[in-house]
Phi, psi and omega in degrees: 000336214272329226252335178273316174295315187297320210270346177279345168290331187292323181285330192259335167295308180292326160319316181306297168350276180293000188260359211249321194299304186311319188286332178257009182250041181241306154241050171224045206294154179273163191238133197273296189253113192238015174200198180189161152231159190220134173224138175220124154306142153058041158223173213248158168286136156304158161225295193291343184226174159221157150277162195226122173257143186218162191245145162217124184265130179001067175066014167262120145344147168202132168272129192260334197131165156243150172234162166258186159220121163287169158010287182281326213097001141336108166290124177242152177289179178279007162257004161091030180278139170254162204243129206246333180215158157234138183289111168268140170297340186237166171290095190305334179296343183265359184269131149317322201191164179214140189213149179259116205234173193266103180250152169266144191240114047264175182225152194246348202212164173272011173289143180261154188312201141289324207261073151320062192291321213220130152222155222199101193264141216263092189255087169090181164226084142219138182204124352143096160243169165199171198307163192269004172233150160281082189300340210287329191266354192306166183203150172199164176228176193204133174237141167243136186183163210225081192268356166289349184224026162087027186270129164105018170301165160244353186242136181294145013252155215273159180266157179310090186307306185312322182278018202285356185235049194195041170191133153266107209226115159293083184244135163269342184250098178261007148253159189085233143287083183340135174213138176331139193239008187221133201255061172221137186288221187273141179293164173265168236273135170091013181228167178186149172278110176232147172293152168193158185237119155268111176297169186317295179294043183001081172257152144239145192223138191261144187266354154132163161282129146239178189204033123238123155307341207236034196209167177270141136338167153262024172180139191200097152314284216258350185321140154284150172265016186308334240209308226320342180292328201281307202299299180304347191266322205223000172252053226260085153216162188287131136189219247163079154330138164231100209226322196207151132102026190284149168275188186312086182130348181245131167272139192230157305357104173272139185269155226218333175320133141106347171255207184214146151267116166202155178252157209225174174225118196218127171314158194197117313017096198248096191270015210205133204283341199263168183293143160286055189314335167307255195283089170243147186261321180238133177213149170207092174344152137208097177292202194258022157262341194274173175263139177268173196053031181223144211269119170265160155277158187256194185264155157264135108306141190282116184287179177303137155199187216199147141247150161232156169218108178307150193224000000 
């Protein structure tokens, strides 16, 4: 009897044992990753903005914090604290992606912009972020030339020779029929593509925004009208008379020699008159050696990127 009470106690203790083990890795699962550090390339200190870091779990948000970027590229606080982890509120193990978005500052809402700079889809915990489109094959070209006073007819009446050096237009073919010069689809959602001319004395001056290559800007500003029929039939690409109409601080016929050309990728909502220079796809020098009416290629820059690393 003695041998039997002794073996049915062994038995409801190890039972205990095993229902208790079960009960807590049922409502105690371990949590693997409850934090990160972030180091980000090619990108700039803010005045106008902050970044925002967010962790997403089945399309839901979690705010990781806002940041700066210092000097080096250091994430800092607005005191200029540099922030070595960030702490998350939620379980980084069941989240998809971790992402860096453009916020405004002050920000009225807890929400994330539209304006995506940097995602990382959560593989492991080390993780690779960059822009959510890949750009690495783009190719573009740049023409100078003046198609508002008729520069680059093949046909009479011939255009204003003296100004051939005092517009820019991404284009590859620039007499006859003009055909497009920037090898990009449509931009993605919270972005739009702008033209821009930097003179010697680094001004910029922008030849307008668009999200079709094979379409006009949304501003031709500075155009002549000597042409305009020639313009409106055959020249519907983004680039930028610079003939009337100079701001402040510019003489027009501007000669372009000797600046830069290049195209940006810029938010949009766009609060700030100057370039997003971290995302630029294109630059091209233009020196006193090149020719006007002739289609240059331009350079790619290497875009913004990023590592996380899970905690």
């Amino acid at each position: 009897m003695l041998r039997k009470t002794y073996a049915l106690a062994l038995i409801l203790s190890a039972a205990f044992l095993i229902n208790a083990s079960c009960s807590s890795d049922s409502t105690s699962p371990v949590v693997k990753y409850t934090k990160l550090s972030m180091t980000l390339t090619g990108l700039d200190s803010l005045t106008m903005e902050r970044y925002e870091a967010w962790v997403v779990t089945q399309g839901q948000y979690s705010s990781l914090g806002k940041f700066n970027l210092n000097f080096r590229g250091d994430p800092i606080d607005d005191s200029g604290n540099i922030i070595t982890e960030f702490p998350s509120s939620v379980s980084l193990d069941n989240a998809s992606h971790i992402t860096v978005t453009l916020e405004p500052n002050p920000d009225t809402d807890t929400l994330p912009s539209a304006i995506e700079l940097l995602t990382a889809d959560i593989v492991g915990d080390t993780l690779a972020l960059a822009f959510q489109v890949d750009y690495s094959g783009r190719q573009g070209n740049v023409v100078m030339i003046t198609p508002s006073d008729g520069g680059g007819r093949i046909f009479p009446p011939a255009g204003d020779p003296s100004n051939g050096f005092s517009g820019i237009w991404f284009v590859s073919k620039p007499w006859g029929e003009p055909e497009f010069g920037l090898n990009l689809l449509a931009p993605p959602s919270g972005w739009k593509y702008e033209g821009w001319y930097m003179s010697p004395a680094m001004k910029f001056i922008s030849t307008g925004k668009f999200t079709n290559v094979s379409a006009k800007d949304e501003t031709n500003a500075y155009f002549s009208n000597t042409d305009s029929a020639y313009v409106d039939s055959f020249w519907n690409f983004p680039g930028e008379d610079f003939l009337t109409n100079p701001p402040a601080g510019e003489t027009f016929p501007l000669d372009v020699r000797g600046g830069m050309a290049f195209v940006t990728l810029e938010p949009d909502p766009d609060n700030s008159p100057m370039p997003f220079t971290p995302f630029t796809l294109f630059c091209k020098s233009l020196d006193s050696t090149m020719f006007s009416n002739l289609a240059y290629r331009q350079d790619t820059p290497q875009m913004p990127f990023g590592q996380v690393i899970l905690k």
